[in-house]
C-alpha positions as CSV (number, residue, x, y, z in Angstrom):
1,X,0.0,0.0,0.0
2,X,0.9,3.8,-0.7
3,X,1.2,5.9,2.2
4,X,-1.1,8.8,2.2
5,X,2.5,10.9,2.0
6,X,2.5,10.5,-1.6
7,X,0.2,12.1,-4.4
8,X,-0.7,12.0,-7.9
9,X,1.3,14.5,-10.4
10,X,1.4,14.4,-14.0
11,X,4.5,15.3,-16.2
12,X,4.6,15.0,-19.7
13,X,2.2,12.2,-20.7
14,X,2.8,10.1,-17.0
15,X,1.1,9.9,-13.9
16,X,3.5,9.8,-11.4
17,X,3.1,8.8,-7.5
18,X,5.5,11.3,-5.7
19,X,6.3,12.4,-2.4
20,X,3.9,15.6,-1.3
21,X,6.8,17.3,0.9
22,X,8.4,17.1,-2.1
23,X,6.6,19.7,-4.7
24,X,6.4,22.1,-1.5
25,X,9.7,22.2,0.1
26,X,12.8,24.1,-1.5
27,X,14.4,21.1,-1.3
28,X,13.3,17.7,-2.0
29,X,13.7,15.0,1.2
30,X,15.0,11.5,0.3
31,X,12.6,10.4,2.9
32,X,9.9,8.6,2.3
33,X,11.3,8.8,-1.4
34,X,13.6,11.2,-3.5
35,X,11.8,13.3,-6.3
36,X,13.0,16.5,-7.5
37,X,10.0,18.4,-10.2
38,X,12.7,20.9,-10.7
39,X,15.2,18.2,-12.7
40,X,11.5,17.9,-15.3
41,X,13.7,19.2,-17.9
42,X,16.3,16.7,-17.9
43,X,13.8,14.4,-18.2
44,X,12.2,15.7,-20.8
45,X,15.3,15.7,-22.8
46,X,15.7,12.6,-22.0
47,X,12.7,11.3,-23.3
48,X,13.3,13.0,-26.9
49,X,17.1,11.5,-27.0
50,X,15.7,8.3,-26.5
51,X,12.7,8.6,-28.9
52,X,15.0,9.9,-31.6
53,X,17.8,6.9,-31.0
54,X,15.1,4.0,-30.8
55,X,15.7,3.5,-34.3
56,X,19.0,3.0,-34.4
57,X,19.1,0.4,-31.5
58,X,19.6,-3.2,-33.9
59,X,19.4,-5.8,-31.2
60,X,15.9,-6.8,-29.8
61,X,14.4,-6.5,-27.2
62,X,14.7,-3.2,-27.6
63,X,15.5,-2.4,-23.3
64,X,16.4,0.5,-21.1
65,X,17.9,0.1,-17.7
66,X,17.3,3.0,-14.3
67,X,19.8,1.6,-11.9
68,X,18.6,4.6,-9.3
69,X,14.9,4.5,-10.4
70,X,13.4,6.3,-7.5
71,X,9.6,6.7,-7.8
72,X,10.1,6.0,-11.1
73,X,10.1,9.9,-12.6
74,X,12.1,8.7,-15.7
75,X,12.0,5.2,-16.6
76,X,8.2,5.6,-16.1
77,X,8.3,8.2,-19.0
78,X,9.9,6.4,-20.8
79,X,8.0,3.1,-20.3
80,X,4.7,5.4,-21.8
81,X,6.1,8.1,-24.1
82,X,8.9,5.8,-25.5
83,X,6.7,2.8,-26.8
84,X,9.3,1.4,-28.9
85,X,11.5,0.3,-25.9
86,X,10.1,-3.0,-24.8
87,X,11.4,-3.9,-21.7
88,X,12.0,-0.8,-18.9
89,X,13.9,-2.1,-15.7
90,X,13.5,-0.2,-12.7
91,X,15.7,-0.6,-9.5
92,X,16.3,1.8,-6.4
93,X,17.3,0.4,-3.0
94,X,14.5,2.5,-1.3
95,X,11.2,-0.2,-1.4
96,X,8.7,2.5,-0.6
97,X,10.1,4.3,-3.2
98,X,9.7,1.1,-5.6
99,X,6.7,0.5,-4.4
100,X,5.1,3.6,-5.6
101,X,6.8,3.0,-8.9
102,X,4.9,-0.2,-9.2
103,X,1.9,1.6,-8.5
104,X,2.4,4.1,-10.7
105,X,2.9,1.6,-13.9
106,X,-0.5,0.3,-12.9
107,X,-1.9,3.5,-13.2
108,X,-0.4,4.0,-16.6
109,X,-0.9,0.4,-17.8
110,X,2.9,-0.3,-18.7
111,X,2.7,-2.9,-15.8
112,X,3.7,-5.6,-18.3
113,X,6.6,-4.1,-20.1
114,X,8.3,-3.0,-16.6
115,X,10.6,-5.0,-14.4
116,X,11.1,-4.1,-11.0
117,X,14.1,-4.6,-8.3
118,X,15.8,-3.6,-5.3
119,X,19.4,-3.8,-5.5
120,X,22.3,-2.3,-4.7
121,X,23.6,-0.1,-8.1
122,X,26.7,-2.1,-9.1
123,X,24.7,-5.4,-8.4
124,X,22.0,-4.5,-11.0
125,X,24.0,-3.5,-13.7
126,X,26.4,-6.4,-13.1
127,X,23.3,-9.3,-13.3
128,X,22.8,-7.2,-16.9
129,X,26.6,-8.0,-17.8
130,X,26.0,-12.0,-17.1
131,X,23.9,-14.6,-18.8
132,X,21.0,-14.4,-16.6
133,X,19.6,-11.2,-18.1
134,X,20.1,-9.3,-21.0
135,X,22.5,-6.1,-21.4
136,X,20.6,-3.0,-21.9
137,X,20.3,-0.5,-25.3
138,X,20.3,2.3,-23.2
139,X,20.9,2.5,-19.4
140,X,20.6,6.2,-17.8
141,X,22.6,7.0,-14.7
142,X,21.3,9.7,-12.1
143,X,23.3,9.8,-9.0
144,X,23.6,11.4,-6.3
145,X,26.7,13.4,-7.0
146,X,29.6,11.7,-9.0
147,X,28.8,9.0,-11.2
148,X,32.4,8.1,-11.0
149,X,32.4,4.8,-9.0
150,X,29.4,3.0,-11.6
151,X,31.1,4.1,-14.8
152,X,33.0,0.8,-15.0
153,X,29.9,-1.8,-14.0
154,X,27.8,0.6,-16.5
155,X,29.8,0.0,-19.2
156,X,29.8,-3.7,-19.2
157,X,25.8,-3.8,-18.8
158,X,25.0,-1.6,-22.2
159,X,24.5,-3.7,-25.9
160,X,27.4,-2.6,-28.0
161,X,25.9,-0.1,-30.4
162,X,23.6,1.3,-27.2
163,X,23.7,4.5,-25.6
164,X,24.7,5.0,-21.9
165,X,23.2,8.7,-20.3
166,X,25.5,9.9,-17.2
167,X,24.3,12.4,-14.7
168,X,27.0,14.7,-12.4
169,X,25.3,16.8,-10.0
170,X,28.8,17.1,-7.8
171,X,29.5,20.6,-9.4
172,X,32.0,21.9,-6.9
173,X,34.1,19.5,-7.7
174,X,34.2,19.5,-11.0
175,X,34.1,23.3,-11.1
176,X,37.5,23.4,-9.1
177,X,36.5,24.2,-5.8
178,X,37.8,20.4,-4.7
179,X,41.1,19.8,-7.2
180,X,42.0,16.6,-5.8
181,X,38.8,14.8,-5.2
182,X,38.0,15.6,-8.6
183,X,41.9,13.9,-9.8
184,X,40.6,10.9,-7.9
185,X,37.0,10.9,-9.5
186,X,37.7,12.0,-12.5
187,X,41.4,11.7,-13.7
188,X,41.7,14.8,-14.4
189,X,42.6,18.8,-12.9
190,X,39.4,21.2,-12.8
191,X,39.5,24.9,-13.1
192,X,37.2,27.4,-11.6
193,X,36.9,29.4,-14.6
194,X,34.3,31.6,-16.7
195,X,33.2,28.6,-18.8
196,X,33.2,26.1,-15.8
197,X,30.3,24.2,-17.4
198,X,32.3,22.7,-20.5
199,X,35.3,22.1,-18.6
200,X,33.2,19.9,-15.8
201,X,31.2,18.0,-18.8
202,X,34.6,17.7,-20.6
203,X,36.0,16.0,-17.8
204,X,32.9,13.5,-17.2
205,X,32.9,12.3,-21.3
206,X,37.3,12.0,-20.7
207,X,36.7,10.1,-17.3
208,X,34.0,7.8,-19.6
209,X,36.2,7.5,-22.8
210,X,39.1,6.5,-20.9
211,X,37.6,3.4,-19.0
212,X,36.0,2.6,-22.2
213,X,39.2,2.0,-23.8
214,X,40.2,-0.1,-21.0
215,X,37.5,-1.9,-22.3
216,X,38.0,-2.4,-25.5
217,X,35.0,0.1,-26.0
218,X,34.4,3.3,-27.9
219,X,32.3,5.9,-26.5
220,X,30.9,9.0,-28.5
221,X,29.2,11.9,-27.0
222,X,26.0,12.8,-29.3
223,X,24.3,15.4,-27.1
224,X,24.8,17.4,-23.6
225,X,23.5,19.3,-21.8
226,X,24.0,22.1,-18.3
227,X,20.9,22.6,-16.5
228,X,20.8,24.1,-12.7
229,X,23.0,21.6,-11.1
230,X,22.7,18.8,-13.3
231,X,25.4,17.9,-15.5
232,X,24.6,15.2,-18.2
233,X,26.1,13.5,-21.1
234,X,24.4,10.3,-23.7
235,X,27.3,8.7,-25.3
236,X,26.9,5.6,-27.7
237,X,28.9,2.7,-27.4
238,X,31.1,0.4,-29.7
239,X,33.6,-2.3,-29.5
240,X,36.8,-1.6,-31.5
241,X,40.5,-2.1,-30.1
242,X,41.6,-0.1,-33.0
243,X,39.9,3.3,-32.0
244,X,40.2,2.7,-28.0
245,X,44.0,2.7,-28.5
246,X,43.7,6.1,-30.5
247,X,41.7,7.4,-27.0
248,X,44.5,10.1,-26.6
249,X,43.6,11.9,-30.1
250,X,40.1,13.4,-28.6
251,X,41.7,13.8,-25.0
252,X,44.2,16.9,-23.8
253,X,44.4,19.6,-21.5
254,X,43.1,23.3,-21.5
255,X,45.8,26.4,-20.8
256,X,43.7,29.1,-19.2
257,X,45.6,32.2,-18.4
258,X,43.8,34.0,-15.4
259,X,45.6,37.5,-16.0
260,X,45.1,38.1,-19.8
261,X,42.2,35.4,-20.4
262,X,43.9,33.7,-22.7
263,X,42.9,29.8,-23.5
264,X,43.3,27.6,-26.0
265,X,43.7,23.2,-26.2
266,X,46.8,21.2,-26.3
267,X,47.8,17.8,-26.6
268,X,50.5,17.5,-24.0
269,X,50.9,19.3,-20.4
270,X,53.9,21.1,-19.9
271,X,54.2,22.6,-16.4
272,X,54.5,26.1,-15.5
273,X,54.3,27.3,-19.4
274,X,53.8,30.8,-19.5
275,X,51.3,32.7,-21.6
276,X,52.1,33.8,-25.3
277,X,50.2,37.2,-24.9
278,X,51.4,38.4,-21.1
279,X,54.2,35.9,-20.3
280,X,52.0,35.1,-16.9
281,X,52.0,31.1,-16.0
282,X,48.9,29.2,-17.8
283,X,46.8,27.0,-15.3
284,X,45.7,24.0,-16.8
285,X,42.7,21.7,-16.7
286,X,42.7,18.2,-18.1
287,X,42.9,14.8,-18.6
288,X,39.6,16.3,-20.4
289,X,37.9,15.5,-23.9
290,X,38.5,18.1,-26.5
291,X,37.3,17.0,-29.5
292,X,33.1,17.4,-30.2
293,X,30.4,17.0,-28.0
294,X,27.4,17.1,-29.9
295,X,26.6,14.6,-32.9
296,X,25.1,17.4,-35.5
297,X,22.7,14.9,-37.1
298,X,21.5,13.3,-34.5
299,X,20.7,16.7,-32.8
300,X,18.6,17.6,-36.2
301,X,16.7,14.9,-35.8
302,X,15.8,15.4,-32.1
303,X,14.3,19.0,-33.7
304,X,12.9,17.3,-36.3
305,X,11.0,14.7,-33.9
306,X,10.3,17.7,-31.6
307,X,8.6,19.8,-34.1
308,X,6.7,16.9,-36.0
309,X,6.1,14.1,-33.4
310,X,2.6,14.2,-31.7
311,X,4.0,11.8,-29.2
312,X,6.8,13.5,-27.8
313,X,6.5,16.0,-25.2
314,X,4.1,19.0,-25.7
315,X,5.7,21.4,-23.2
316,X,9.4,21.1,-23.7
317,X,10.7,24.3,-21.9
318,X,12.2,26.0,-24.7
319,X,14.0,22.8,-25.8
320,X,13.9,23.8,-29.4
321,X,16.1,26.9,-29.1
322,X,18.6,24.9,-27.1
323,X,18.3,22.6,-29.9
324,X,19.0,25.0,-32.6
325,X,22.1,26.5,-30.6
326,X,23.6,23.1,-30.5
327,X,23.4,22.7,-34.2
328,X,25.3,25.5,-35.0
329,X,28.0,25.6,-31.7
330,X,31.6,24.8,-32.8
331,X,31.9,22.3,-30.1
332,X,35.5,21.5,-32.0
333,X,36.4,24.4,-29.2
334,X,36.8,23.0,-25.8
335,X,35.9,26.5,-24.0
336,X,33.9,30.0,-24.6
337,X,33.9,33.7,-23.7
338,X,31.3,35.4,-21.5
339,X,30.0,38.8,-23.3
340,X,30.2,40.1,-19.6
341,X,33.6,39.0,-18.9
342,X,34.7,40.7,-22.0
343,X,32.8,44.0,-20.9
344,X,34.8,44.0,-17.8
345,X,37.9,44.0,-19.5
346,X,37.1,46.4,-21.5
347,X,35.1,48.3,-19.1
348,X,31.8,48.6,-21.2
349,X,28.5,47.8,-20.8
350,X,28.3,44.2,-23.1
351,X,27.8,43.9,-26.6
352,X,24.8,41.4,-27.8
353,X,25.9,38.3,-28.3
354,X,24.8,38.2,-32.4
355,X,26.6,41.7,-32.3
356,X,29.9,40.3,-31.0
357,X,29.7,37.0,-33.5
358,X,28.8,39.0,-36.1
359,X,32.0,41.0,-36.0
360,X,34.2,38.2,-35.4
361,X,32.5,36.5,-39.0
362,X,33.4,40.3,-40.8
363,X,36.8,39.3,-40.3
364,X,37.3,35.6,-41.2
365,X,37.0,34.0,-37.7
366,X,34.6,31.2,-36.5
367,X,32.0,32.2,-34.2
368,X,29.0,30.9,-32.7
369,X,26.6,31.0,-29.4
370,X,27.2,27.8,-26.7
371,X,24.0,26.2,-25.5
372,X,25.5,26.1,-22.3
373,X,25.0,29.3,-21.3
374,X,23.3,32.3,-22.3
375,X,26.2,35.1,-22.5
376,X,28.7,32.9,-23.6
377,X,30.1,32.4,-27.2
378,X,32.8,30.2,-28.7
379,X,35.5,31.6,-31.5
380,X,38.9,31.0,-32.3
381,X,40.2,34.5,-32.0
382,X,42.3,35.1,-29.4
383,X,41.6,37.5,-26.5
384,X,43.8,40.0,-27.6
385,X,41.8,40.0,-31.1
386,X,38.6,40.2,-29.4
387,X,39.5,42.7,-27.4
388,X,40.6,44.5,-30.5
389,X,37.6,44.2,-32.3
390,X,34.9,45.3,-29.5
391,X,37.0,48.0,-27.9
């Protein structure tokens, strides 16, 4: 039986059973069971990544794997808005919180298609890498903070030619305020910088690629995203020993130079290199991928499905703009300027955004907006020629 603590809610197309302390309180409790309404936009991404990669998934059963499943927020929307996904296995260690997951399927009559457990994390997705069940073509990860310690287990548990999804909401450490827990997590140096964001999802898809290769696996990032706290990367996944021994091509460091602001990405990490522009020492961030983040197609075709699908998600959040933005970012550059941080150097008000990229295309150089966040945009002029230009 549900307690009387929990109540019905609706998001997207699903009626979900959720704590009621949790849609009044600032901050969602873990007790009874952990649901957070504000995180409704990573899950309504989700539910379009997965709808637009269903039909690329070869292997049948077509399955998806929540190792922390809570009440069931996601792998509930998918089990109803992504029909094409047959089986949907749900596990959280937290039974009241499983129990009103089960409930919950009844109410939206994907009863049948959904499996239900209570295991620890690493012992669900390990069963998935045996012969008594099945791997998954898509398993999402949602932790509480790093994601660092499943990375390996989750690995083994996905279908070659699947997708893994990986959520980091341990943003301090990744954003440089803990350097060395973030070494140990993450195998690589953080900076607290202007375009913290990339560098922190950068060091996530480096920390993945890496035991990948271990592996024997390939892993390619096709979409990510920044939103509040959440940090969140879908990668597919490949076997070739050919491309996991070429891992260091995509992987590097960042120089950042905190006096002039001058960045850029290098292969190798040579220690206490100064600055070509103010002859300052660069600070450097990295192991960290540097290569692309975004697959272009596959992002075109989540529009597409956005704009045309009757079954996706209505109410989206402004997804499509974030969408387009992604489309044309030149995620081949591991970092961005802020329009605000270039007004204080300058010590202006800030230009517009299409103002400053504008400018920057007048005279030959790449420029675009970053989808993750508002005032920033990527070129590869320098700081000194930036600061040329808009003066």
């Amino acid at each position: 039986m549900i307690s009387s603590e929990f109540v019905e809610t609706i998001e997207g197309k699903t009626r979900l059973l959720v704590p009621a302390s949790s849609l009044s309180g600032k901050v969602p409790p873990k007790v009874p069971a952990f649901f957070n309404p504000s995180a409704k936009l990573n899950r309504d991404i989700s539910v379009l990544v997965y709808k637009t990669f269903v039909p690329e998934i070869k292997k049948n059963p077509k399955t998806f794997g929540d190792p922390f499943g809570g009440i069931g927020a996601r792998a509930l929307r998918v089990a109803v808005e992504v029909p094409e996904l047959e089986q949907i296995y749900i596990n959280d260690i937290n039974t009241v919180a499983i129990d009103a997951a089960k409930k919950a399927a009844q109410i939206n009559l994907v009863t049948q298609k959904c499996t239900f457990t209570t295991q620890d994390v690493v012992g669900f997705l390990t069963n998935h890498d045996s012969k008594n069940y099945e791997r998954f073509s898509i398993v999402d990860l949602d932790p509480f903070g790093s994601p660092s310690a499943y990375v390996d287990c989750l690995l083994r548990s996905v279908n070659k030619g699947g997708m893994v999804s990986i959520t980091a909401t341990d943003t301090a450490v990744l954003s440089g305020v803990h350097p060395q827990v973030c070494m140990r997590k993450y195998y690589g140096k953080p900076l607290n910088n202007h375009y913290a964001r990339e560098t922190a999802l950068r060091l996530i898809v480096s920390l993945i690629a890496l035991i990948a290769a271990r592996l024997d696996l390939v892993v390619r990032p096709i979409f990510v995203h920044a939103n509040l706290h959440y940090l969140r990367a879908y990668l597919t996944v490949s076997v070739s020993r050919s491309e996991a021994n070429s891992v260091f091509k995509d992987i590097g460091y960042l120089r950042d130079c905190m006096n002039c602001g001058n960045r850029n990405a290098i292969a190798e990490y040579n220690k206490g290199e100064p600055c070509e522009l103010c002859r300052s020492i660069y600070r450097f961030a990295g192991y960290l991928w540097i290569t692309r983040l975004f697959d272009k197609d596959f992002v075109k075709k989540m529009s597409y499905l956005l704009d045309t699908d009757d079954d996706v998600v209505a109410q989206m959040g402004g997804l499509n703009k974030i969408l387009f933005t992604c489309i044309d970012e030149l995620d081949d550059i591991p970092f961005y300027f802020l329009s605000d941080e270039i007004a204080s150097r300058l010590r202006t008000n800030p230009n517009p955004l299409q103002k400053i990229i504008e400018k920057l295309h007048s005279i030959g150089y790449r420029a675009s907006r970053t989808s993750l966040d508002p005032n920033g945009f990527k070129t590869d002029a320098r700081i000194d020629k930036i600061l040329d230009l808009l003066k």
